[in-house]
C-alpha positions as CSV (number, residue, x, y, z in Angstrom):
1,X,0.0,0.0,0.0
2,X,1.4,3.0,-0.9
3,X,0.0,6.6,1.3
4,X,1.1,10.2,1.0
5,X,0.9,12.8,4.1
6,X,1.7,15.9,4.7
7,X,4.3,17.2,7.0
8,X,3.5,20.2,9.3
9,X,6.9,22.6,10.6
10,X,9.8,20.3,9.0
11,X,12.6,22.7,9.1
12,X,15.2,21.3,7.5
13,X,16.1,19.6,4.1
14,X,18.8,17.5,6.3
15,X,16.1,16.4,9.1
16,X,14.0,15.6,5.7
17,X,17.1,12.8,5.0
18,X,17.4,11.6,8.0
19,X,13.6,11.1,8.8
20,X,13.8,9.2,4.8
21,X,16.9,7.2,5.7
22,X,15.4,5.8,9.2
23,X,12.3,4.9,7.8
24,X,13.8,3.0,5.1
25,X,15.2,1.1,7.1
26,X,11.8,-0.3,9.5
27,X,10.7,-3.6,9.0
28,X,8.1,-3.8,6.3
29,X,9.0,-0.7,4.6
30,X,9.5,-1.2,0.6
31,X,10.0,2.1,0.3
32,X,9.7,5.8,1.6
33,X,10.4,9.3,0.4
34,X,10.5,12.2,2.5
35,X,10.2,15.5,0.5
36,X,11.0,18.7,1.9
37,X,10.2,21.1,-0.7
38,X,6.5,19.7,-0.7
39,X,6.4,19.2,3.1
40,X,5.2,15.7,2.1
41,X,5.7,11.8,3.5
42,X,5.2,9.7,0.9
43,X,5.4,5.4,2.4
44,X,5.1,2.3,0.4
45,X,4.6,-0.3,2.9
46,X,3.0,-4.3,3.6
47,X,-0.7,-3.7,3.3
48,X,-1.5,-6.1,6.6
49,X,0.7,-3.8,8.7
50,X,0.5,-0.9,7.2
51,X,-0.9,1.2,10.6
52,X,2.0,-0.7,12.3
53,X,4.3,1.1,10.0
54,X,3.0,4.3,10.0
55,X,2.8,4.7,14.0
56,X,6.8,3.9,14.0
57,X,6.9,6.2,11.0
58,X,5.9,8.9,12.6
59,X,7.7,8.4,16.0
60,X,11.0,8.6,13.7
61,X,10.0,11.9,12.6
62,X,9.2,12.9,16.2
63,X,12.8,11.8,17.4
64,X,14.5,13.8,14.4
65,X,12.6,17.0,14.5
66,X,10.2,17.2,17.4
67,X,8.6,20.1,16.2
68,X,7.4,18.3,13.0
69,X,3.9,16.7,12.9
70,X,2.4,13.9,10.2
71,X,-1.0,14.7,9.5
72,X,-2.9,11.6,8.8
């Protein structure tokens, strides 16, 4: 399944990497861009446990940039 969400106060371009390469990297993740020009989240991810996914999805973005919120 493959969702796009938007991205409220991400700062940086870097945090935008980071946030892309740790998510990446979660267990059932096929793939995952992180866009910071468009403020956007875009994750490819195992239908079953998709809501899995995105809860540690977006506790990755939390740890890089607190400030930033996934709207779902």
């Amino acid at each position: 399944m493959k969702k796009r969400f938007k991205l409220v106060n991400l700062d940086c371009a870097n945090c935008a990497a980071k946030m892309e390469d740790a998510i990446k990297k979660l267990d059932g993740v096929n793939d995952a861009t992180v866009s910071f020009m468009t403020q956007k989240l875009t994750l490819d991810a195992e239908d079953a446990r998709f809501e899995e996914i995105l809860q540690q999805a977006v506790k990755v973005c939390k740890k890089v940039e607190p400030d930033c919120t996934v709207v779902l």
